[in-house]
Structures are given as C-alpha cells and as structure tokens.
Backbone as a printed PyTorch tensor [residue, N CA C, xyz], in Angstrom:
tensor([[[100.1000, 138.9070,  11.4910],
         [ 99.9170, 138.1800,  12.7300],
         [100.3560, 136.7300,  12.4950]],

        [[100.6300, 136.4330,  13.5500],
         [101.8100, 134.6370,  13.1090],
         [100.6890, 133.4960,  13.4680]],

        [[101.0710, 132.7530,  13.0460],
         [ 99.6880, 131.5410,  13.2120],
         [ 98.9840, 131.3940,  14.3060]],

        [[100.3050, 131.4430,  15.2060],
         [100.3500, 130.9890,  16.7060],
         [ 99.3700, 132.2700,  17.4990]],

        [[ 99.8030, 133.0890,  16.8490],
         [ 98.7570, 134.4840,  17.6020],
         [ 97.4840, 134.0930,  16.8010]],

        [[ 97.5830, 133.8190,  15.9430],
         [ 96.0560, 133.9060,  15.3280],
         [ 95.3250, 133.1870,  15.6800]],

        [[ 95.2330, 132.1380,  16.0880],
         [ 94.6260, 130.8380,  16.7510],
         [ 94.8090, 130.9740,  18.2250]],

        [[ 95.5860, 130.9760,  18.8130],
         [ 95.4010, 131.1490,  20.3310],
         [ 94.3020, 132.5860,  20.6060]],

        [[ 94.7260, 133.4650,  20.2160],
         [ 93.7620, 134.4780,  20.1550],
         [ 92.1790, 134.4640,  19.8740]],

        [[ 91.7440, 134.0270,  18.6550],
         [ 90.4780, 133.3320,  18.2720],
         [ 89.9640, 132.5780,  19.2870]],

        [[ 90.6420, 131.3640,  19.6710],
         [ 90.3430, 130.5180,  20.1160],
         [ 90.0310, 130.8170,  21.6530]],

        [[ 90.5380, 131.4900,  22.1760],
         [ 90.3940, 132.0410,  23.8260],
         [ 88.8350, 132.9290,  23.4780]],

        [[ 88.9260, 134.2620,  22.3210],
         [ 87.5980, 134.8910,  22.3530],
         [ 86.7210, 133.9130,  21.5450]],

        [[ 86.7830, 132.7810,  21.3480],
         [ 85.5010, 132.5440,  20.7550],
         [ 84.9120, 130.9590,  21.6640]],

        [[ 85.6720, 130.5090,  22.8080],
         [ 85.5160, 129.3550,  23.4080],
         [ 85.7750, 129.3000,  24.6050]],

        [[ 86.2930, 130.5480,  25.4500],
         [ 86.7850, 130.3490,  26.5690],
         [ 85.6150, 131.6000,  27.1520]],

        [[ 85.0880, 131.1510,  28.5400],
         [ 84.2660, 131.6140,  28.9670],
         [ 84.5750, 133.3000,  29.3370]],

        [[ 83.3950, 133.8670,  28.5230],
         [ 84.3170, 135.5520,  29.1050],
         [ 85.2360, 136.4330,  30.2380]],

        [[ 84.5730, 135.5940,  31.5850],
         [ 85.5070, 136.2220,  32.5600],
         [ 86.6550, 135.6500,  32.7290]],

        [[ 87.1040, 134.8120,  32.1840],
         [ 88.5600, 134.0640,  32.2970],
         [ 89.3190, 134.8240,  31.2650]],

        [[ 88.6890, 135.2990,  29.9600],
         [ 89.4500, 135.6550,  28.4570],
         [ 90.8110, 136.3270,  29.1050]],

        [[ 90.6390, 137.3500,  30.2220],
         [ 91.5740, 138.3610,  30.0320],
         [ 92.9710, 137.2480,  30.6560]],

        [[ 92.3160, 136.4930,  31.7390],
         [ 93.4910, 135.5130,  32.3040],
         [ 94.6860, 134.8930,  31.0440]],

        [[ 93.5880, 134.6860,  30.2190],
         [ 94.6040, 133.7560,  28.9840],
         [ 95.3720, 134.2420,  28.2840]],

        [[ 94.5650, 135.5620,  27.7510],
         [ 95.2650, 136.5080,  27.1230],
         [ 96.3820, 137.0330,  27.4770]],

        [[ 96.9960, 136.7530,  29.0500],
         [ 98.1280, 137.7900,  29.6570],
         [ 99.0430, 136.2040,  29.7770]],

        [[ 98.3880, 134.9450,  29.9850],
         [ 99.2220, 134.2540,  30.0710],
         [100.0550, 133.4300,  28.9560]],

        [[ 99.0010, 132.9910,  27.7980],
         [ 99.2060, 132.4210,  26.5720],
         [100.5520, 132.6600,  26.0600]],

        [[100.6520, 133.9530,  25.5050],
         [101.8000, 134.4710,  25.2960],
         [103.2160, 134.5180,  25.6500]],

        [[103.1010, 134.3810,  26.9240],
         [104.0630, 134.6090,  28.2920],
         [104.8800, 133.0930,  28.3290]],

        [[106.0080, 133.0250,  27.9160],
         [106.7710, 131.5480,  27.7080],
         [106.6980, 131.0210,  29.5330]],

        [[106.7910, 131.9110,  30.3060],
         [107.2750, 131.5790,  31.8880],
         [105.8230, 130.7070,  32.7530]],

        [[104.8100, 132.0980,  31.8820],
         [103.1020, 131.6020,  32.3170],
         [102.7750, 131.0500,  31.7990]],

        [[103.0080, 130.4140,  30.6340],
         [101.8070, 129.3970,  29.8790],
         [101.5270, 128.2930,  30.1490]],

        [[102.5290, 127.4830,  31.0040],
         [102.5040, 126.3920,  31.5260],
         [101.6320, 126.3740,  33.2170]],

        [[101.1890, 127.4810,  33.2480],
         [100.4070, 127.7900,  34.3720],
         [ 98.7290, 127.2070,  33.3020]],

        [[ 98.9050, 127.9340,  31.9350],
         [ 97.8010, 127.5710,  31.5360],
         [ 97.6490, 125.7390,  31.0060]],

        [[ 97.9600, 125.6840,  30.4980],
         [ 98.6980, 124.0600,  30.0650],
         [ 98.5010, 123.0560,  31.1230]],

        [[ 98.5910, 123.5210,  32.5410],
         [ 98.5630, 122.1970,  33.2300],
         [ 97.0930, 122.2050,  33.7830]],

        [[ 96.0670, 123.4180,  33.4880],
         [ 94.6840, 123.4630,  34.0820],
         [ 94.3040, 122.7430,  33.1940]],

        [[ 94.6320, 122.1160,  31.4500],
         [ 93.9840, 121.7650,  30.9670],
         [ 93.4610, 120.0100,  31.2380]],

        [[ 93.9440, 119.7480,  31.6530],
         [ 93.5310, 117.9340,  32.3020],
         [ 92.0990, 118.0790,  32.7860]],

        [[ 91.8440, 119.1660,  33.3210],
         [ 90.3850, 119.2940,  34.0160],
         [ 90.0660, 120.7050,  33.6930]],

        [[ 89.6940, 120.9700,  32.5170],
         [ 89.6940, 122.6850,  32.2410],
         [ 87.6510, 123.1350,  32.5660]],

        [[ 87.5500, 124.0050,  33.2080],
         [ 86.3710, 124.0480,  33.6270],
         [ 85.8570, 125.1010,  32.6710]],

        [[ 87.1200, 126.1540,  32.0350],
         [ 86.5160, 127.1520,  31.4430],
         [ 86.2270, 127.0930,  30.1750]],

        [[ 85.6640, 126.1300,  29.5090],
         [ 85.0030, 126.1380,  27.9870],
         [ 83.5350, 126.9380,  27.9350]],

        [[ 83.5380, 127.2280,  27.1600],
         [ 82.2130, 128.4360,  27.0490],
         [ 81.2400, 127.5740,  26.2540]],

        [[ 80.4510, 126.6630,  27.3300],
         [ 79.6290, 125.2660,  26.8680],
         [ 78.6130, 125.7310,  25.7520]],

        [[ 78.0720, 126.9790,  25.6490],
         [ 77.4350, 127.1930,  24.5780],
         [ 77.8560, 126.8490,  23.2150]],

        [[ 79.3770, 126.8900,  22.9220],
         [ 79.4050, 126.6260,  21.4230],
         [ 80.3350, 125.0780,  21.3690]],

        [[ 79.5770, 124.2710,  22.7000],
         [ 80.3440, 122.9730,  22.8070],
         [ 79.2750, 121.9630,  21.8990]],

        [[ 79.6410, 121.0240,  21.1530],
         [ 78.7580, 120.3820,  20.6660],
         [ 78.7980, 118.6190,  20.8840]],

        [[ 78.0450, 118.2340,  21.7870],
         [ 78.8040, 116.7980,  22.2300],
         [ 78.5910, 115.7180,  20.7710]],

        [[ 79.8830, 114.7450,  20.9220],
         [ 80.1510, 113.8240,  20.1760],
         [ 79.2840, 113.0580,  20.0570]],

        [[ 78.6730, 112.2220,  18.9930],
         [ 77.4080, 111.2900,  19.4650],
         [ 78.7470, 110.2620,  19.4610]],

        [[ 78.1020, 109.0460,  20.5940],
         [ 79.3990, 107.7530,  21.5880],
         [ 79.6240, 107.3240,  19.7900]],

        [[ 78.7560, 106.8490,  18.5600],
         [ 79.0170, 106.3110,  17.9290],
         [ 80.4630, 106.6710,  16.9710]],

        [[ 80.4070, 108.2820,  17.2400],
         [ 81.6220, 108.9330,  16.6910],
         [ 82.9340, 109.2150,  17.2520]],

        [[ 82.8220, 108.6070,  18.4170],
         [ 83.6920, 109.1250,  19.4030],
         [ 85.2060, 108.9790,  19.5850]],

        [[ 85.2760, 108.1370,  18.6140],
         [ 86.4740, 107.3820,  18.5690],
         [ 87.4950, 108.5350,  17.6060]],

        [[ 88.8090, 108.2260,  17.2230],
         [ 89.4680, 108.9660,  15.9100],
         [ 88.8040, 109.3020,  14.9250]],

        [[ 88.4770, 107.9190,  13.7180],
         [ 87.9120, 108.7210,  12.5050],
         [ 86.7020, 109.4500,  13.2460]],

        [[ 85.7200, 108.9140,  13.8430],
         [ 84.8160, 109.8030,  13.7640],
         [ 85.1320, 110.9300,  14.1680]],

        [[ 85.5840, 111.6230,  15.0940],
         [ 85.7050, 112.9880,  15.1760],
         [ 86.6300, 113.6620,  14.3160]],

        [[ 87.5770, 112.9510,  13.2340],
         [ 88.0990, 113.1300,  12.3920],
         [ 87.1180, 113.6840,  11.3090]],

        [[ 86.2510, 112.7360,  10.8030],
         [ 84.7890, 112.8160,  10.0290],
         [ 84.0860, 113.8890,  10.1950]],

        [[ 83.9960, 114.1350,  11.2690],
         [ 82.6910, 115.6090,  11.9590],
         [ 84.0230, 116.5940,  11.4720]],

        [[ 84.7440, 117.1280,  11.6920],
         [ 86.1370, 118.0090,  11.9740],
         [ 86.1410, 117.8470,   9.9690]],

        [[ 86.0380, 117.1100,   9.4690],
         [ 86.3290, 117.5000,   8.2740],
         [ 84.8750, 117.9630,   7.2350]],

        [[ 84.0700, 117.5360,   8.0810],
         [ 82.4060, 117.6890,   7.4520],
         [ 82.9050, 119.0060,   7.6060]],

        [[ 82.5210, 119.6860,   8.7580],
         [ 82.5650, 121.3100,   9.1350],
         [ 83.6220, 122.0330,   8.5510]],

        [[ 84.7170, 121.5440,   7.4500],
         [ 85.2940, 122.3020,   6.8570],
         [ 87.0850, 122.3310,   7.3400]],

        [[ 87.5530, 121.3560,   8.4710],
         [ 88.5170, 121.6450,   8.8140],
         [ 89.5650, 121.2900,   7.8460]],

        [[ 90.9620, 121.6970,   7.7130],
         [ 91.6950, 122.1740,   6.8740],
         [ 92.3320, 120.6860,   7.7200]],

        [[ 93.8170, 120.2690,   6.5070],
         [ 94.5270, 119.3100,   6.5860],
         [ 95.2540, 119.3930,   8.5120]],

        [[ 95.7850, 120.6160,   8.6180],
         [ 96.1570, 121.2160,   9.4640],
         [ 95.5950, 121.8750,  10.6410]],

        [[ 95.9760, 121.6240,  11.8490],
         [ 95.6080, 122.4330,  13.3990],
         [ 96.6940, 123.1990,  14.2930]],

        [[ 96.2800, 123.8700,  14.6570],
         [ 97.2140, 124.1580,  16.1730],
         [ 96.5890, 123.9220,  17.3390]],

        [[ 97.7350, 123.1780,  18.3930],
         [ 97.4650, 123.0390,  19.4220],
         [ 97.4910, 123.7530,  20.3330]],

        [[ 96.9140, 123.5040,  21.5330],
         [ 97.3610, 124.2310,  23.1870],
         [ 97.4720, 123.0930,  24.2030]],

        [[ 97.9390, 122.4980,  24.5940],
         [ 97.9700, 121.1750,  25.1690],
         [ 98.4100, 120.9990,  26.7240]],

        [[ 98.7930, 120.4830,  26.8510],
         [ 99.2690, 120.0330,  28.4930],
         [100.4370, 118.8220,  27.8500]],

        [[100.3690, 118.4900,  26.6960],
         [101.5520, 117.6730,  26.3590],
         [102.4570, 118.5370,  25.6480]],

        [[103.5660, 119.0920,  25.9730],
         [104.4330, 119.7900,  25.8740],
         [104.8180, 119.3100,  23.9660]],

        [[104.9650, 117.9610,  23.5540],
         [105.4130, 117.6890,  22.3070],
         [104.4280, 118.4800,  21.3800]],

        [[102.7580, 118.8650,  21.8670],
         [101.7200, 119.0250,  20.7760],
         [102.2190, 120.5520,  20.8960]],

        [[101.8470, 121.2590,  21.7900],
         [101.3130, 122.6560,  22.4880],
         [102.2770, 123.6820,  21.4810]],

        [[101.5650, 124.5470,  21.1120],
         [102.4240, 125.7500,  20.6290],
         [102.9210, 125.2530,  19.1780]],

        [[101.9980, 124.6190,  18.7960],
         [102.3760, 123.9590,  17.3810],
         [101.2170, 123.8180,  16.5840]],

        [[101.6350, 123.8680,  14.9870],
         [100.9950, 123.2870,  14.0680],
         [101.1610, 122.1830,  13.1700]],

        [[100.0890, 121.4000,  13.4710],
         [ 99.8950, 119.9140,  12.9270],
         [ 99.6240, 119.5500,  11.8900]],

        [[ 99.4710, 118.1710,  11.6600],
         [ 98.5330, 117.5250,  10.7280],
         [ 97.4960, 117.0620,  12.0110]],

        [[ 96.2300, 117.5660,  11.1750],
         [ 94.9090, 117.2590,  12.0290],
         [ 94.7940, 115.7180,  12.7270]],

        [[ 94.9070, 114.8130,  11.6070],
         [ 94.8740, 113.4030,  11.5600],
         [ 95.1170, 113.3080,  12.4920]],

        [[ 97.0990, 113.5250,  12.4950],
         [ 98.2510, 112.8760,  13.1850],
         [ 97.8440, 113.5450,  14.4430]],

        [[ 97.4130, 114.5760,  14.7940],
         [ 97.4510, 115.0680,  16.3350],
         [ 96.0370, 114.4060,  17.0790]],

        [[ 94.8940, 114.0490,  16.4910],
         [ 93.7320, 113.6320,  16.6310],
         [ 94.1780, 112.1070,  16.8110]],

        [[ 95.1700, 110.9280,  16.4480],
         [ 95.7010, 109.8010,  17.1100],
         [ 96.5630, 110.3960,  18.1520]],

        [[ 96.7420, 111.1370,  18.3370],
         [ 97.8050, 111.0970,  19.7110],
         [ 96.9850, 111.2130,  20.9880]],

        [[ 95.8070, 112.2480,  20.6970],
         [ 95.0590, 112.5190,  21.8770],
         [ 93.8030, 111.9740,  22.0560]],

        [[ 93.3120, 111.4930,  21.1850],
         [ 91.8460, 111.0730,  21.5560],
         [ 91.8770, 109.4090,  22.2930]],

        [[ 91.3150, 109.8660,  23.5250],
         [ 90.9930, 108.9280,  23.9270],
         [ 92.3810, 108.5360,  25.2060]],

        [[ 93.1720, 109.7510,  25.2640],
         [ 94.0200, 109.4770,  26.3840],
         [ 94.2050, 110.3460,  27.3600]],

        [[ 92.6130, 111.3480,  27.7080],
         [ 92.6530, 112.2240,  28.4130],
         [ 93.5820, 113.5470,  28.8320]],

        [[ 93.9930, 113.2210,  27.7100],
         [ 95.2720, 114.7590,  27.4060],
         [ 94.8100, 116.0820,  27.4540]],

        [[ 94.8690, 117.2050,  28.2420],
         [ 93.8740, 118.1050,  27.9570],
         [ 94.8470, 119.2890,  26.6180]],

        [[ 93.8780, 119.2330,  25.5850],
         [ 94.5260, 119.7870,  24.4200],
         [ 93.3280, 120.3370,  23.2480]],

        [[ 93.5870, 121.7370,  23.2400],
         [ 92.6740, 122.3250,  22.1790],
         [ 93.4570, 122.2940,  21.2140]],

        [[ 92.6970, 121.6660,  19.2990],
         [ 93.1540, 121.4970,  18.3850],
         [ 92.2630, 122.5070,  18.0110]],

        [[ 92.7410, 123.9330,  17.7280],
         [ 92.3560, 124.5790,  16.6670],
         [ 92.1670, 124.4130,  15.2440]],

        [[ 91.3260, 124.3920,  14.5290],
         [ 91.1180, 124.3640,  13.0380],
         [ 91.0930, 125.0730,  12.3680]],

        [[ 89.8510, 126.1010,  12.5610],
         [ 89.3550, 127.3690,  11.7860],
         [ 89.3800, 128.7330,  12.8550]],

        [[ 90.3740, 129.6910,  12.9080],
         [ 91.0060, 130.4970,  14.1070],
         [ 89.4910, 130.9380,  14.5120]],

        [[ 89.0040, 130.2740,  15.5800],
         [ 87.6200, 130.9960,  16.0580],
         [ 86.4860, 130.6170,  15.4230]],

        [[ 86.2590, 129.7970,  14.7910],
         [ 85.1590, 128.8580,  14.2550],
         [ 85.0070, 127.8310,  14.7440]],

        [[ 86.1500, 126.9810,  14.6450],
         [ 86.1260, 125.1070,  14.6750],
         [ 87.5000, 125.0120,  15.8190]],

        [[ 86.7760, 124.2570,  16.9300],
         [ 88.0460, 123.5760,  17.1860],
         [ 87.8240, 122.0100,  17.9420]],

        [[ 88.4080, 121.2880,  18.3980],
         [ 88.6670, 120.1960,  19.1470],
         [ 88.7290, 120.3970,  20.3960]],

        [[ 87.9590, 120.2750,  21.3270],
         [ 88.5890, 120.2100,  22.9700],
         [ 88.2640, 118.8930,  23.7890]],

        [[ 89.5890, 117.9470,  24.1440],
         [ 89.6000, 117.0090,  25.0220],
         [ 90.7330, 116.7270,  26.3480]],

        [[ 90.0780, 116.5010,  27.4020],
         [ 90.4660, 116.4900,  28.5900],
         [ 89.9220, 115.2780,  29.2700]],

        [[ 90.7420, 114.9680,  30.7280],
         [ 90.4280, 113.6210,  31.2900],
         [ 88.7230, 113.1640,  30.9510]],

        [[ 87.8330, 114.3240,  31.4150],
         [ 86.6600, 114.3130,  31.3610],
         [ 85.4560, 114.3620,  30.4150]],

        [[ 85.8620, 115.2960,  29.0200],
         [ 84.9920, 115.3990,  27.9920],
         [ 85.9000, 115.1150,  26.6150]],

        [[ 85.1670, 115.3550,  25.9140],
         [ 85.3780, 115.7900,  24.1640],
         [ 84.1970, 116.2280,  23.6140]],

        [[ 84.6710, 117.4190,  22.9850],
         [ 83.8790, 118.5640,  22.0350],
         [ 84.0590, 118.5040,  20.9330]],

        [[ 83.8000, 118.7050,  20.0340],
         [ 83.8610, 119.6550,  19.1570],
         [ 82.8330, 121.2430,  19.5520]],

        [[ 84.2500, 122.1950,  19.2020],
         [ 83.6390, 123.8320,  19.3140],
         [ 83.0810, 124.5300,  18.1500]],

        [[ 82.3030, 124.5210,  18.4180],
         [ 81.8300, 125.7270,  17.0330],
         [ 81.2320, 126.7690,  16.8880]],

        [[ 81.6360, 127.7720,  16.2030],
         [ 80.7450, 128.9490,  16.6790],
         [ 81.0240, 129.5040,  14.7610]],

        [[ 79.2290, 129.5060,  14.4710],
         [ 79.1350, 130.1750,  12.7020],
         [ 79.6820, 131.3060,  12.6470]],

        [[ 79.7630, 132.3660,  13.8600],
         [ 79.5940, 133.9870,  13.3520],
         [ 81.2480, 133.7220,  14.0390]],

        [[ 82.0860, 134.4940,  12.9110],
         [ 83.4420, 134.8060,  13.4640],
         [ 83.4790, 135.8300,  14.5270]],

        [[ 84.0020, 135.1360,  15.6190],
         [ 83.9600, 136.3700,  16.8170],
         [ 85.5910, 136.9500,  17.0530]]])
C-alpha cells in the first residue's frame, strides 16, 4: 500500500466522523473529486471531536504544537490533505509544513502516525488528533 493510501485511509477511519467516511473514501482517491474534498476544508465540520484534543493558547503557536506532535511520538515526516494545493497529496518534513500552516487558517490535515496522530487546522480551530487504539 503507497504512503498516500496509507494515511489518507487511516486518517478518514480514525478522525472523520462515521457517516461522512464513505463520502471520502470515494472521493480522496478520485484526482477529478478530491478537490471537492480540499475546498470543504477551510471550514471542515466533519472531525470526529472525540479524538480532538484542544491546544492549550500557551502552545499554540509553531514550536509548540511542534513540541506536543513530537512528545506523542511523531516521526520527522507527515502527509498532508490540504486546501493548499502546494501541501495536499504529499509528504513532508513535519517542521517545514507546520510553518506554512499554522496560524494562517489553511484547512490542512498533517498526518503523522497513519491513524494515531495527526494535525488538523482550519480558519476556525487547531487540534491535535489522537486516537491510542489503531483503528
């Protein structure tokens, strides 16, 4: 399975609210549809708030959510899903993608750990996702 499946996949069943999963799943993939998914993310309603964990304001900035993201184990590296076409459908350096978006309302999930750990920020919030039991 290629990175890109492995993480988009994870990341939809382990953070995206169940009755939407099947939506993502048919679109993610789909080069024509994905940008159907990509542009909901500015205001994405469907995060599955249970395994959302809010930022305390003191961390809120880069390093700190850099800091939390590496406490929990995240690897040098992420993949994105973004609404900024340069991130989306790619794998990063954590750092480098965590200065591009934090703090400029970009809506963009930085995957870490495929279905464990990820990043989610949009006009409105920032998360960190986490969920212990691999789903």
């Amino acid at each position: 399975m290629s990175t890109q499946v492995e993480h988009e996949e994870a990341l939809v069943r382990a953070f995206i609210i169940p009755q939407r999963q099947s939506r993502y799943f048919e679109l993610l993939p789909n080069p024509r549809r994905r940008r159907d998914v990509t542009r909901e993310l500015a205001h994405f309603k469907h995060v599955d708030t249970r395994f959302a964990v809010s930022i305390p304001s003191s961390q809120s900035g880069y390093a700190g959510i850099l800091g939390i993201l590496k406490s929990k184990g995240a690897p040098e590296t992420c993949y994105a899903i973004s609404e900024d076409g340069e991130l989306d459908g790619k794998e990063l350096r954590l750092s480098e993608s965590l200065k591009k978006i934090v703090g400029y309302g970009m809506g963009t999930f930085l995957s870490c750990l495929p279905g464990r750990l990820a990043y989610f920020e949009d006009e409105d919030e920032r998360w960190i996702l986490e969920r212990k039991d691999k789903s």
